[in-house]
Short mmCIF file of the C-alpha atoms (twelve columns), coordinates in Angstrom:
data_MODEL
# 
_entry.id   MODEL 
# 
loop_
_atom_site.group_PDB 
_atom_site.id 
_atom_site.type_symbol 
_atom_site.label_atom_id 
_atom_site.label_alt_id 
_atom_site.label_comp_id 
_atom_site.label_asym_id 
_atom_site.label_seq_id 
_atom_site.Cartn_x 
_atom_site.Cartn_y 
_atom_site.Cartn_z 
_atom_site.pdbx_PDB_model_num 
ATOM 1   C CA . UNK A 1   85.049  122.875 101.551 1 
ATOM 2   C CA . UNK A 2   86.623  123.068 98.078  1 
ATOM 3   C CA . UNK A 3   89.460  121.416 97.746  1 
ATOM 4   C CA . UNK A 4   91.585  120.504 94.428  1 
ATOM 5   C CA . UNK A 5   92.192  116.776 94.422  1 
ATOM 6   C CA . UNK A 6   94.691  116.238 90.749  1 
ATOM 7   C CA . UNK A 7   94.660  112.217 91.524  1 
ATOM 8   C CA . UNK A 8   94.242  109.968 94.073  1 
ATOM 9   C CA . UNK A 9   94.922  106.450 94.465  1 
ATOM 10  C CA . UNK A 10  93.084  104.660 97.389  1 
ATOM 11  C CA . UNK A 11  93.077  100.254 98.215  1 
ATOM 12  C CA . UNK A 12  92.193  99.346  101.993 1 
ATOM 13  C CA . UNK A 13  95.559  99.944  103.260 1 
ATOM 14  C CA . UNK A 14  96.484  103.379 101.797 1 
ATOM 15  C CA . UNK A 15  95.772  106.859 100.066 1 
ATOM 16  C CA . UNK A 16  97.338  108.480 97.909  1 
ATOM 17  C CA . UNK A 17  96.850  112.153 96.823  1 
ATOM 18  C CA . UNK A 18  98.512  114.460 94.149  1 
ATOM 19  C CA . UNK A 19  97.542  117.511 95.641  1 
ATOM 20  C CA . UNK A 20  98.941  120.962 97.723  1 
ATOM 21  C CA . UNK A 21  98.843  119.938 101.395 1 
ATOM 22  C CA . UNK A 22  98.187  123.000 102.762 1 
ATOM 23  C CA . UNK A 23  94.666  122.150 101.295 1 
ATOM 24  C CA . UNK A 24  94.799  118.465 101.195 1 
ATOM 25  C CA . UNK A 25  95.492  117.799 104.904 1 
ATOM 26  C CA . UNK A 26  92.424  119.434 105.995 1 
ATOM 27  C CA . UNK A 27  90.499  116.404 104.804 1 
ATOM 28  C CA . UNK A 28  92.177  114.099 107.453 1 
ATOM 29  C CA . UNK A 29  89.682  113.644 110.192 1 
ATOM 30  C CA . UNK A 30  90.823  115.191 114.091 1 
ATOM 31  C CA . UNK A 31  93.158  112.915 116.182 1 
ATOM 32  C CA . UNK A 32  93.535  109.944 113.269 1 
ATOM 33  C CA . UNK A 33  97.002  109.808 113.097 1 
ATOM 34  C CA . UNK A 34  99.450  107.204 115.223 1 
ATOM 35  C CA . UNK A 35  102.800 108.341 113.688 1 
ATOM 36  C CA . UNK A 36  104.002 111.261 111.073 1 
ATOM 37  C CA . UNK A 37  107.547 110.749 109.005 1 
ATOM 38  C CA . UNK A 38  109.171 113.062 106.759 1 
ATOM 39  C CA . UNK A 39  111.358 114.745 105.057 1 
ATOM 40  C CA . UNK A 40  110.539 118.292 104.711 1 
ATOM 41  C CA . UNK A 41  111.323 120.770 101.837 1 
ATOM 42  C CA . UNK A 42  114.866 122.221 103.154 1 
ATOM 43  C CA . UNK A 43  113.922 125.986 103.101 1 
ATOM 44  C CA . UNK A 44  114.978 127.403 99.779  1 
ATOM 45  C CA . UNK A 45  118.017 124.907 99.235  1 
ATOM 46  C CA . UNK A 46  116.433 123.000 96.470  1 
ATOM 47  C CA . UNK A 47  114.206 123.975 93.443  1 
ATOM 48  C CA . UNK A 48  111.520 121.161 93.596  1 
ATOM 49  C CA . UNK A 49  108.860 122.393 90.943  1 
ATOM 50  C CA . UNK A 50  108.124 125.740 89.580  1 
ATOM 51  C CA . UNK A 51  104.827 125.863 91.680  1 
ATOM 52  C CA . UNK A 52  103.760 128.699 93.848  1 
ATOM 53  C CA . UNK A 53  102.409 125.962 96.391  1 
ATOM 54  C CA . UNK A 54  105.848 124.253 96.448  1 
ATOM 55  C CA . UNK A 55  107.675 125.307 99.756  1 
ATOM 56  C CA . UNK A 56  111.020 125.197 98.176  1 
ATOM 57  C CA . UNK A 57  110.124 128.238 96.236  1 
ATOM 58  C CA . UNK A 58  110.295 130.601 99.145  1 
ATOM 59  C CA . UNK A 59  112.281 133.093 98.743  1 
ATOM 60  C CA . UNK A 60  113.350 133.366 102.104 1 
ATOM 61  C CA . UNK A 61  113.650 131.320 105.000 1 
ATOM 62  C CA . UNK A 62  110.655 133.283 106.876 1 
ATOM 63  C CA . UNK A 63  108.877 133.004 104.173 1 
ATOM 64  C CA . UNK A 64  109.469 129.282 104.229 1 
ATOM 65  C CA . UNK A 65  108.486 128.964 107.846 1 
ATOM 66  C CA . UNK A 66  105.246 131.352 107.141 1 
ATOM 67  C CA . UNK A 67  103.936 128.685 104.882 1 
ATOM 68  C CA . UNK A 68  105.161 125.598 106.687 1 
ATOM 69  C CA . UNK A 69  103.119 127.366 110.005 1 
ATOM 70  C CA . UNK A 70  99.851  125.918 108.086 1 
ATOM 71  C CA . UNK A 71  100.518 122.571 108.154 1 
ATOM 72  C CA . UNK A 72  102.377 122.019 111.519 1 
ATOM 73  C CA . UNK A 73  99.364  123.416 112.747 1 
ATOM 74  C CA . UNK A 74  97.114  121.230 110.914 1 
ATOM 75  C CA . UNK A 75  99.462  118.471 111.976 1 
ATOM 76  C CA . UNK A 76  99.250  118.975 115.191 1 
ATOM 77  C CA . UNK A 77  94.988  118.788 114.616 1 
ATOM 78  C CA . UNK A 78  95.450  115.227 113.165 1 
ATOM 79  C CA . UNK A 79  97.933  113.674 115.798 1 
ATOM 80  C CA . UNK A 80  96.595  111.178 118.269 1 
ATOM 81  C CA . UNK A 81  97.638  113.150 121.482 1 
ATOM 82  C CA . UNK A 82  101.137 111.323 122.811 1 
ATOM 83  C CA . UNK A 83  101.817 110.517 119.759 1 
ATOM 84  C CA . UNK A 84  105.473 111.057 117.027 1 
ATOM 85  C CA . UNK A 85  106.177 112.872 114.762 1 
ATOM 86  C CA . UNK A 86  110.006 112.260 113.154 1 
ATOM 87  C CA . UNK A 87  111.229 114.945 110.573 1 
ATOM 88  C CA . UNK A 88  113.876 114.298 108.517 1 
ATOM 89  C CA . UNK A 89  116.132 117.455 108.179 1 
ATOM 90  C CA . UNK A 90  120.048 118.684 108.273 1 
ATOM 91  C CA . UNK A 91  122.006 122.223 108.546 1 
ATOM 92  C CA . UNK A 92  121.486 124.369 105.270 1 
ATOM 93  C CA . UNK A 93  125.130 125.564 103.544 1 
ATOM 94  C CA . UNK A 94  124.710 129.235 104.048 1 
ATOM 95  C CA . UNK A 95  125.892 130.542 100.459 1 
ATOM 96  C CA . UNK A 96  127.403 134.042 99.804  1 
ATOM 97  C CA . UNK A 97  125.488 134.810 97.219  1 
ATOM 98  C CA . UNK A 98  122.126 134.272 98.546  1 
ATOM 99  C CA . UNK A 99  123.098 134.671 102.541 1 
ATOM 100 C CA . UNK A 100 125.502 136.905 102.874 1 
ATOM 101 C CA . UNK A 101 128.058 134.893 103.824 1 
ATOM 102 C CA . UNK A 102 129.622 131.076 104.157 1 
ATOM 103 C CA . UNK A 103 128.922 129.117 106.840 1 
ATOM 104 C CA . UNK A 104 125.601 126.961 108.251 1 
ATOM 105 C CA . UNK A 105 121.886 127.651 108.899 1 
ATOM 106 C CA . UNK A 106 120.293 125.846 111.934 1 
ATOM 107 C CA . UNK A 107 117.021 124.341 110.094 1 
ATOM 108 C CA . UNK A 108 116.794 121.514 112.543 1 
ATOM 109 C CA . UNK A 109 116.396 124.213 115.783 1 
ATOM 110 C CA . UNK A 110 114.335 126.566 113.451 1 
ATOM 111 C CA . UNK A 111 111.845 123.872 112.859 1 
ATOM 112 C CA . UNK A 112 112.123 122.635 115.830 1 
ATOM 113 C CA . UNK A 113 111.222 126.397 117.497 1 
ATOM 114 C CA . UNK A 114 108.179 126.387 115.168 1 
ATOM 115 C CA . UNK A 115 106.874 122.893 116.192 1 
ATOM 116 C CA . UNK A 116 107.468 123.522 119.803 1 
ATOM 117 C CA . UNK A 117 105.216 127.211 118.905 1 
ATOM 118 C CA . UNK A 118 102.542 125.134 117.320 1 
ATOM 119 C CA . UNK A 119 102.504 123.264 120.843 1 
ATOM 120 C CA . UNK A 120 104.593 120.262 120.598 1 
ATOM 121 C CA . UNK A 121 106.993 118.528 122.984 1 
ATOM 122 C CA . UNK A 122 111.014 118.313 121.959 1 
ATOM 123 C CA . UNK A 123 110.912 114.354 122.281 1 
ATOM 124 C CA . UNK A 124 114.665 113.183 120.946 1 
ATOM 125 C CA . UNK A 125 117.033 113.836 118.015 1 
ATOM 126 C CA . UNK A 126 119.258 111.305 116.668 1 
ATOM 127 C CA . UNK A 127 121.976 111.932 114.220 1 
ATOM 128 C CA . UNK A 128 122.673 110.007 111.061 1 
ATOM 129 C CA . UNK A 129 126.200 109.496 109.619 1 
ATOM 130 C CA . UNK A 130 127.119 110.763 106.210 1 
ATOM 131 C CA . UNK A 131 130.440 110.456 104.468 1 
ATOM 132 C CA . UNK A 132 131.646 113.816 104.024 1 
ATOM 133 C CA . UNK A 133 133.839 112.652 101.314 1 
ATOM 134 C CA . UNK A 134 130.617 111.820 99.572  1 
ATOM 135 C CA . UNK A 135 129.054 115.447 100.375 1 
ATOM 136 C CA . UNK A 136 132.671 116.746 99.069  1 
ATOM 137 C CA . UNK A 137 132.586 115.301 95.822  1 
ATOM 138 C CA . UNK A 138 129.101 116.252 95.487  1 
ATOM 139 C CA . UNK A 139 128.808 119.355 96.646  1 
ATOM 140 C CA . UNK A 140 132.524 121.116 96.129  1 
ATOM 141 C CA . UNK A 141 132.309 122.971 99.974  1 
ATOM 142 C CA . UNK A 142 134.758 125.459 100.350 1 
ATOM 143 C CA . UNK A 143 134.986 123.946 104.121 1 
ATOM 144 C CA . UNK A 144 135.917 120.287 103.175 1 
ATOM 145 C CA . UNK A 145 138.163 120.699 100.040 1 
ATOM 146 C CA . UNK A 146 141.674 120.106 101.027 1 
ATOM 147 C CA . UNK A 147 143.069 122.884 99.434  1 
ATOM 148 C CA . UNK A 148 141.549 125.025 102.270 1 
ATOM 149 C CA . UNK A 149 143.512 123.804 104.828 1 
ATOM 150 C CA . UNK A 150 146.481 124.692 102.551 1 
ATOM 151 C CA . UNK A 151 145.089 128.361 101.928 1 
ATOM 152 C CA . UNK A 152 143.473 129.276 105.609 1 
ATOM 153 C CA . UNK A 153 141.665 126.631 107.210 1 
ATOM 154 C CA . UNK A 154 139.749 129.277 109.602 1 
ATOM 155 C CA . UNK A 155 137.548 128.402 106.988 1 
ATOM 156 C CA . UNK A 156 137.582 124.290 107.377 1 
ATOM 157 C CA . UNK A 157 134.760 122.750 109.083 1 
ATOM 158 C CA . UNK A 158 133.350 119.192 109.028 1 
ATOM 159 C CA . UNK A 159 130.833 117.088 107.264 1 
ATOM 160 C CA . UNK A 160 127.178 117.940 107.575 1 
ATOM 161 C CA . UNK A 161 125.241 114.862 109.115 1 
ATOM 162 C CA . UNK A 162 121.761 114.534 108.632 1 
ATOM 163 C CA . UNK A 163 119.339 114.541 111.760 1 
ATOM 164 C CA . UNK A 164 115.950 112.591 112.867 1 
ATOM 165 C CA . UNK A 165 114.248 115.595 115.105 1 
ATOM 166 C CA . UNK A 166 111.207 113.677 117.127 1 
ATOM 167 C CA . UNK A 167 108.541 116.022 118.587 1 
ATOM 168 C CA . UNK A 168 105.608 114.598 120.602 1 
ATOM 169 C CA . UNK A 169 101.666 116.148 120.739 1 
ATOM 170 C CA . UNK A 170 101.104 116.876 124.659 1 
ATOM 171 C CA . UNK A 171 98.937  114.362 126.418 1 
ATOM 172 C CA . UNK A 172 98.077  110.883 126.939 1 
ATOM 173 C CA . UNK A 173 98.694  108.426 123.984 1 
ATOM 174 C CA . UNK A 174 95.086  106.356 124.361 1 
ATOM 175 C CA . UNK A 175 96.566  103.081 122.421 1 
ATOM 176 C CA . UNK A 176 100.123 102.246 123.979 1 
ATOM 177 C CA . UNK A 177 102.448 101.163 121.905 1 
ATOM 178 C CA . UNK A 178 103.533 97.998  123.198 1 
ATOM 179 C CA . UNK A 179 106.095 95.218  121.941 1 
ATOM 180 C CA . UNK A 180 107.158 91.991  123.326 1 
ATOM 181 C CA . UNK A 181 110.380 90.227  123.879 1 
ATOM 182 C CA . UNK A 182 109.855 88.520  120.462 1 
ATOM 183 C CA . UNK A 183 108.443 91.434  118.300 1 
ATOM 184 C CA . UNK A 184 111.132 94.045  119.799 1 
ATOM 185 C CA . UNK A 185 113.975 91.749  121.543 1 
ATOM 186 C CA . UNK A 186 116.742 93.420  123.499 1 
ATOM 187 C CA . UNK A 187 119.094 93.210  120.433 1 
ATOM 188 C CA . UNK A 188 116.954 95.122  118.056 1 
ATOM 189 C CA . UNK A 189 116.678 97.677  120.531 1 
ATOM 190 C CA . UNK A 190 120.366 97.947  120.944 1 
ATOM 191 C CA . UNK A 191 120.595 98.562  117.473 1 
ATOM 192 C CA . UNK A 192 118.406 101.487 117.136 1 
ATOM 193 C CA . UNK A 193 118.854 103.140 120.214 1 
ATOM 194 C CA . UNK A 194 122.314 102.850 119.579 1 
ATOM 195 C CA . UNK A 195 123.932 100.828 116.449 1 
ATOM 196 C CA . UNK A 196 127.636 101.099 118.245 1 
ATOM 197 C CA . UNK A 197 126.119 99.282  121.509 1 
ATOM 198 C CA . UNK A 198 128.952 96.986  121.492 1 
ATOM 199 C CA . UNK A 199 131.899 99.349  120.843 1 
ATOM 200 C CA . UNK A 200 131.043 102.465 122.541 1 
ATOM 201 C CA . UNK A 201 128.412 104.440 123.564 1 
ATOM 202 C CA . UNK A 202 126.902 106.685 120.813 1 
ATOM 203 C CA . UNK A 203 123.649 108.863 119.820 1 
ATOM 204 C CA . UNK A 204 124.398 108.233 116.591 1 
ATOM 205 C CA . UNK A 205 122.869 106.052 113.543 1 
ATOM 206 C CA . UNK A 206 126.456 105.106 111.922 1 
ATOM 207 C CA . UNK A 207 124.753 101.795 109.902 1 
ATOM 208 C CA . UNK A 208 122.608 103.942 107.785 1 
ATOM 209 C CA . UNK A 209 123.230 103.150 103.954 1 
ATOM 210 C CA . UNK A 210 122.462 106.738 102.277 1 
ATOM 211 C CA . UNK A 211 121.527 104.633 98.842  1 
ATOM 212 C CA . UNK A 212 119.418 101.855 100.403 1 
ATOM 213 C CA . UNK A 213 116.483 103.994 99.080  1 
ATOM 214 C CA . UNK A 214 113.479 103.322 96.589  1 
ATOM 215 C CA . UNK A 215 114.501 104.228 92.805  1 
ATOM 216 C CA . UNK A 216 114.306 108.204 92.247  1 
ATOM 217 C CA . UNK A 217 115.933 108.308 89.346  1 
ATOM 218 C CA . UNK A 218 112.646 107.979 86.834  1 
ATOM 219 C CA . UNK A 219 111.118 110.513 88.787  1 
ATOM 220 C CA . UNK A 220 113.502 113.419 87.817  1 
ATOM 221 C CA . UNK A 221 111.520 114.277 84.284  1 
ATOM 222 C CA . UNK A 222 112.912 117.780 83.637  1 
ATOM 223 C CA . UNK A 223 115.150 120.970 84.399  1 
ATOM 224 C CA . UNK A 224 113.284 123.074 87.149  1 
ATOM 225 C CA . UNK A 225 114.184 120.564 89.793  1 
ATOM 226 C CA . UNK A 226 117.664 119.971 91.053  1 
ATOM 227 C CA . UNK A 227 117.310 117.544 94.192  1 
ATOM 228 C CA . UNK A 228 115.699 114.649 94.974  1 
ATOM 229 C CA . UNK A 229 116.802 112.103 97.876  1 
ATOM 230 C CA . UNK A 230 113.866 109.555 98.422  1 
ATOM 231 C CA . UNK A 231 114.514 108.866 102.975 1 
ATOM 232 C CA . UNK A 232 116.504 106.010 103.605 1 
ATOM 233 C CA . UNK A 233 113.996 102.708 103.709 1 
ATOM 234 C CA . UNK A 234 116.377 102.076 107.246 1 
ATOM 235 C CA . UNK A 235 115.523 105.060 108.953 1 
ATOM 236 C CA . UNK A 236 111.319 104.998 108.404 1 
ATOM 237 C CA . UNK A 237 111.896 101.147 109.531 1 
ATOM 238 C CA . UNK A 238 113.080 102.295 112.512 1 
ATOM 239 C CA . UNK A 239 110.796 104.792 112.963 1 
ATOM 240 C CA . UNK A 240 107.859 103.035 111.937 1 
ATOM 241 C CA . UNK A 241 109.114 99.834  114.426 1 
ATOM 242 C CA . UNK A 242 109.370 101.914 117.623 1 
ATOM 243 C CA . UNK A 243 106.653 104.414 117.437 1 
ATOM 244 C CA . UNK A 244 103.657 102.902 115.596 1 
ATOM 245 C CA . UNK A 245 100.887 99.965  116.025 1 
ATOM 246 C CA . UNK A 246 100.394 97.391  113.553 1 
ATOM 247 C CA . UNK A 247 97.087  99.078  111.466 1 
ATOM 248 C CA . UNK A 248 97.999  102.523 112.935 1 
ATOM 249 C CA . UNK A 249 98.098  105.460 109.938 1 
ATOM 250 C CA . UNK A 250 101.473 106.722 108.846 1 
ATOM 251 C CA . UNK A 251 100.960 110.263 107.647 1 
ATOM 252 C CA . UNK A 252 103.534 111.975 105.395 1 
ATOM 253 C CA . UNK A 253 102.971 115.371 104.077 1 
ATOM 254 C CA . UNK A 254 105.850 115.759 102.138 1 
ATOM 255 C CA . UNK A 255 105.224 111.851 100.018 1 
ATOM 256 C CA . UNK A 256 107.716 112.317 97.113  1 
ATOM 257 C CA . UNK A 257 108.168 108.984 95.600  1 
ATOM 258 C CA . UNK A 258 105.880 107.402 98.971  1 
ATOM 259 C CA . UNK A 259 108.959 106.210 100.523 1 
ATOM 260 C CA . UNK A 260 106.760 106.333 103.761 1 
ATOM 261 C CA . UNK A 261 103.535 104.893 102.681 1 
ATOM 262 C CA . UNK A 262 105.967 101.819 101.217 1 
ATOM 263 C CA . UNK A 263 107.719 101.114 104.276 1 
ATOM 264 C CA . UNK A 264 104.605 101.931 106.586 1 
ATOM 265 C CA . UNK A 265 102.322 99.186  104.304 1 
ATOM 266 C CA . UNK A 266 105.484 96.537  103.965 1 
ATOM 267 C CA . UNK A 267 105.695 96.441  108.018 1 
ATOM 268 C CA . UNK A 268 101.308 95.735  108.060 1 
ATOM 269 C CA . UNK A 269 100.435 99.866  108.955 1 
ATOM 270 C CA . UNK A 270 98.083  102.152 107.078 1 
ATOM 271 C CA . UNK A 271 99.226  105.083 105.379 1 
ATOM 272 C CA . UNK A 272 98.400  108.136 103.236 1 
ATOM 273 C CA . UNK A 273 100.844 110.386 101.621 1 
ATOM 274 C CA . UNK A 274 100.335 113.829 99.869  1 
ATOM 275 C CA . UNK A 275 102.595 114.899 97.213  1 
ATOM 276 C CA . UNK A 276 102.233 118.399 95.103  1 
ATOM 277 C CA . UNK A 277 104.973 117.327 92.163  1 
ATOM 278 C CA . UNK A 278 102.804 114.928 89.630  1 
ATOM 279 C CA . UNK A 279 105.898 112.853 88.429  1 
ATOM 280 C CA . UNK A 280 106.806 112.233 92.110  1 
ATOM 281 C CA . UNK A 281 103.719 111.080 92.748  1 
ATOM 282 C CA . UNK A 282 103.034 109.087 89.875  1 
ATOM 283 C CA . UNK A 283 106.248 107.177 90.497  1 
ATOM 284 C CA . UNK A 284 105.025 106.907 94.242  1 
ATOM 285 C CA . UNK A 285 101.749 105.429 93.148  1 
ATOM 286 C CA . UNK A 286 103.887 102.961 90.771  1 
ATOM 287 C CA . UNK A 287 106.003 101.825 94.102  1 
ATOM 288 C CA . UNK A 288 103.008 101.403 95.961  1 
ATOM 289 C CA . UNK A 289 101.423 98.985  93.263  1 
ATOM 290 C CA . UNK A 290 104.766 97.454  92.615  1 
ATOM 291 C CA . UNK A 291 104.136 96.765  97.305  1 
ATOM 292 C CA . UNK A 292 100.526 95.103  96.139  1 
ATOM 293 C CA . UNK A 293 101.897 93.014  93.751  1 
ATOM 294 C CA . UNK A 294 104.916 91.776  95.518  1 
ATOM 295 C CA . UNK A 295 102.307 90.624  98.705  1 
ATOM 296 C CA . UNK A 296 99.838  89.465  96.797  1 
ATOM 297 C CA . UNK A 297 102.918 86.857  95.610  1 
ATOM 298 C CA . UNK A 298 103.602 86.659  99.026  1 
ATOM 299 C CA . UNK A 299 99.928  85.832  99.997  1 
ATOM 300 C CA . UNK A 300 99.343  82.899  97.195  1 
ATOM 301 C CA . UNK A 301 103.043 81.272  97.918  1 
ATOM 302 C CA . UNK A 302 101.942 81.452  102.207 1 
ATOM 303 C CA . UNK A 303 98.313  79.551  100.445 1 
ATOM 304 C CA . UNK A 304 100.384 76.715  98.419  1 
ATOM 305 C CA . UNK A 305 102.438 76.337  101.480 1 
# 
């Protein structure tokens, strides 16, 4: 099987690979993977690198979902059977320029259709809180500028939240993932299956900080892309906590600046992470070492103690 390998940085926890993942998964071994997290490439929304591999070059959305087809399938190969996968994903601004029209795409039920047609199981979907003064500033909506109330506000609508779609492989999960009182108490479940517990009930993550993220900033080298928004650290905690063992493998498709390998390594799980973009992933591979260094401190001060 030939497959291009650009870099790859291995240790006993983790892998890393700068390569296309539509190649690079294939070397992933059947049913090795406890636990997938991600945040995919949102359709043609954002420029990410002027490579024909990159799936934010599509020029449509079914051209989009044509190419992601090859790895939720492949996905689905690598899965443990019973097993998570957690996407990271939100509604797409429809733009009139490009769409047609103004309004909002349904990515999260489009991928969702796709996963479900590669043979996974709808598990849960939680949605995270963003400001939408924040997206308003950024972003300049038509639908959440003041003025448009003013002028005709048929044309108004709220903030877009972002959403954690969970889909399950079919079948039974052969190493239960089980917690005790003192590794998962009552509390910590509260907070994640519901961070307003004490207020009201809610299916929504209102606690997440959007910025409490690794450093992207160095990783944005040049003009072709326009967007890059490492996943919350929160968020793959919380992931990571409820549906993973300690030494399971973390598997992230999509690694960026390894967001997911990082968090996945920090809380004592394997991981490996592909990433297509070389100055994403030589930042990831930077964060990673900047992990190793920061427990190997850890490790020496536990010693002297």
């Amino acid at each position: 099987m030939d497959i291009k390998i650009d870099n790859q940085y291995s240790t006993e926890r983790y892998t890393l690979l700068n390569a296309d993942t539509c190649e690079a998964i294939k070397l992933i071994p059947d049913e090795s993977i406890g636990l997938s997290v991600f945040s995919p490439p949102f359709a043609a929304l954002y420029t990410y690198s002027n490579s024909d591999r990159d799936l934010g070059n599509s020029r449509s959305d079914e051209e989009f979902f044509t190419h992601f087809e090859f790895i939720v399938k492949e996905l689905y190969r690598i899965m443990i059977p019973g097993r998570i996968i957690a996407i990271h994903c939100m509604d797409i601004p429809a733009m009139k320029e490009r769409d047609g029209f103004i309004g909002l795409k349904d990515f999260p039920g489009d991928l969702l259709r796709l996963f479900q047609k590669c043979g996974f199981i709808y598990h849960t979907k939680v949605t995270i809180y963003k400001s939408p003064v924040t997206e308003m500033q950024r972003t300049k909506a038509l639908g959440l500028l003041h003025k448009q109330i003013k002028k005709d506000s048929a044309m108004s609508r709220m903030g877009i939240p972002d959403y954690l779609l969970v889909v399950r492989k079919p079948g039974q999960n052969p190493y239960p993932i089980t917690h005790t009182n003192e590794s998962y108490p009552v509390g910590l479940w509260q907070q994640v299956a519901d961070p307003a517990w004490e207020i009201e009930p809610s299916p929504v993550w209102w606690d997440i900080n959007q910025s409490d993220t690794l450093n992207a900033r160095v990783a944005k080298t040049d003009e072709e892309e326009r967007h890059l928004c490492p996943l919350q650290l929160p968020v793959i905690e919380r992931v990571v906590g409820l549906w993973s063992n300690p030494d399971d493998i973390v598997f992230t498709p999509f690694g960026g600046i390894m967001s997911e390998p990082y968090q996945a390594v920090k809380m004592g799980r394997r991981a490996i992470g592909i990433e297509l973009k070389k100055s994403y992933y030589d930042v990831g591979v930077k964060n990673m070492q900047n992990l190793d260094l920061e427990n190997m401190q850890t490790s020496i001060f536990d010693f002297l103690e």
